[in-house]
Steps between C-alpha positions, in 0.01 A plus 500: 500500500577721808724671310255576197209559730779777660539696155134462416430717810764740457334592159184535669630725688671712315206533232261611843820752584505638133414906514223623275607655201318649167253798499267402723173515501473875361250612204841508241560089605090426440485718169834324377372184604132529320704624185648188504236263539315630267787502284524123502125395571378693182649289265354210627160623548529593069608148487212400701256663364567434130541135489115508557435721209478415151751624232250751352438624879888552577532706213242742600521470916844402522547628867159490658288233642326205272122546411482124601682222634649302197652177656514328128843678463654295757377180390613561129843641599602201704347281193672718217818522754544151598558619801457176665786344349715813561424540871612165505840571350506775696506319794796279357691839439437674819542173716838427315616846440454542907669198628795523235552889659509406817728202425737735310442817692509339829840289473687791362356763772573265738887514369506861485373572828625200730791359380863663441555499140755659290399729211125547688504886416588415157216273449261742675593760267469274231126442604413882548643558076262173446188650617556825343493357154225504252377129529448542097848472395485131607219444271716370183748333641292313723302373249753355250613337835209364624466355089837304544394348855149434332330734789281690250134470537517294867364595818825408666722729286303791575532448869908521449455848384267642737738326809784685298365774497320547855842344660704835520216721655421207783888455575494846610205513639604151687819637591403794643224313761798243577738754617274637780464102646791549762849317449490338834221270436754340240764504753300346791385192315849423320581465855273289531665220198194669222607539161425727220197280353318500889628853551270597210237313467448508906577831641533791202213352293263514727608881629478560137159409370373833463735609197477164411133550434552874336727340262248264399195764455720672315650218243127354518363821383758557258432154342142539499500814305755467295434488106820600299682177544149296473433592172889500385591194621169257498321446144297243593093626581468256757796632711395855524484621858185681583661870409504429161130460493442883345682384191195256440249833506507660170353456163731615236557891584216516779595441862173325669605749789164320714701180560799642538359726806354146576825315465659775717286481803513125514868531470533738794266347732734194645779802504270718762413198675819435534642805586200563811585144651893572461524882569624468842781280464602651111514875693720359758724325334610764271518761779720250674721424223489868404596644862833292519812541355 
C-alpha cells in the first residue's frame, strides 16, 4: 500500500508541475471556442425544440422555438417505440458488452504491457490493421456464423460482436495506460513470493482504473448507440434495443418526424447525464492513456 500510495503522489505531482500550454486566454482561443460550442449545442437545441412541435409545425418552423409546449410526443413515442422494453435490453447489451471488454481487453493489455511475450509487436500490429477496418465487411460472414451456432436473434449473441469489436480499440487503449505503471512495482512484490494473478488484480488494477473506466464509456456508448448489427442480427420485436425505436415512427412513406425528435431526446438524456457525472474521470483517462507511449 506504501508503495501505491508512493506512485499515487508522484502523479499528483507531476500533473501540479505540468506547464500551461494552448492559446491562452486570447480573443482567437474564446472566438474558436464559442464557434465550437455552438457548433455542437445547436443541434441539440433543434432536437429540443422540435420534439415539442407537431409534424405540421416542424415543417413550417423547423429551426425556431415551439408555439407551445407539446409533451404528448413523448408519451406516444415511448408507447409507439416500446421503449420500455428496449431500454431494458439495452441495459443487457451495455452491461454485457462492458464487462466482456474489459474481460477481453484487460487480460490481453495486461500481456502486452507486463509480461515478456514473444511475437507482442506482431500482435500489436495486428490490432492497429483491426481497428482500421470497415466493421461492415464482417456483416455476412458473421451472420451465416452466428446461424450455425444458433446465435441469431439472442441478446447474448449480439453481445459477442460488440466485445469483438470494441476489444482491439480498448487493448490499445489498455496497453498504452499499463506501460506508464512502472516495472518495479512488479519486481518488488515478486520479491515478495506474489504471483501473476495477485500482481494484477492487487497492484496494476487498481493504478489502472482510470483507462479501465474510459474503456468502458467508450464500449458502453458504443453499445448503446449502435443500430447496424441490431437490426441485422435480431428479428425478433421484443429484442430490439432502444435505438431501433425510429424504425417504429413512420406510416408508409411519411416519417412522424414529432416522435422521432421525441424518441431522440429521451434517447440522449441518460447519455448527458452520464457524460456530466463521468466527465472528469473519462477526460483523464484518455489523456493518460494518450500521453504515454
Amino acid at each position: 500500500m506504501a508503495i501505491l500510495a508512493a506512485v499515487r503522489g508522484r502523479r499528483r505531482e507531476r500533473s501540479v508541475m505540468r506547464p500551461p500550454g494552448g492559446l491562452g486566454p486570447t480573443p482567437i482561443s474564446y472566438t474558436v471556442l464559442t464557434l465550437l460550442a455552438l457548433f455542437a449545442i445547436l443541434p441539440v437545441l433543434v432536437l429540443v425544440f422540435n420534439s415539442f412541435k407537431s409534424s405540421l409545425e416542424i415543417g413550417s418552423n423547423p429551426l425556431g422555438l415551439p408555439s407551445s409546449a407539446d409533451f404528448s410526443n413523448f408519451a406516444e413515442a415511448w408507447r409507439r417505440g416500446n421503449m420500455a422494453r428496449g431500454f431494458a435490453n439495452t441495459v443487457f447489451l451495455v452491461v454485457g458488452t462492458v464487462v466482456g471488454t474489459w474481460l477481453c481487453a484487460g487480460t490481453a493489455a495486461y500481456s502486452l504491457a507486463r509480461l515478456n511475450l514473444p511475437g507482442k509487436r506482431k500482435v500489436e500490429t495486428y490490432l492497429f490493421i483491426l481497428i482500421s477496418l470497415p466493421v461492415q465487411m464482417f456483416i455476412v460472414p458473421l451472420f451465416f456464423l452466428w446461424v450455425q451456432l444458433d446465435l441469431i436473434n439472442t441478446l447474448p449473441g449480439l453481445v459477442i460482436i460488440y466485445v469483438a469489436l470494441n476489444t482491439p480499440f480498448s487493448v490499445l487503449l489498455l496497453r498504452t495506460f499499463l506501460v506508464g505503471i512502472p516495472k518495479e512495482l512488479d519486481e518488488a512484490a515478486r520479491l515478495d513470493g506474489a504471483n501473476e494473478w495477485r500482481i494484477a488484480t492487487r497492484i496494476i488494477l487498481p493504478l489502472s482504473w482510470p483507462g479501465f473506466m474510459t474503456v468502458g464509456l467508450v464500449s458502453g456508448l458504443g453499445a448503446y448507440s449502435e443500430l447496424l448489427f441490431a437490426v441485422t442480427f435480431l428479428v425478433d420485436p421484443a429484442q430490439m434495443p432502444v435505438a431501433t425505436s425510429f424504425l417504429q415512427f413512420s406510416q408508409g412513406h411519411t416519417q412522424l418526424y414529432n416522435l422521432v425528435n421525441a424518441a431522440g431526446v429521451i434517447i440522449v438524456v441518460p447519455l448527458i447525464i452520464l457524460f456530466l457525472l463521468m466527465q472528469r474521470r473519462f477526460i483523464a483517462g484518455l489523456a493518460a492513456s494518450g500521453s504515454k507511449g
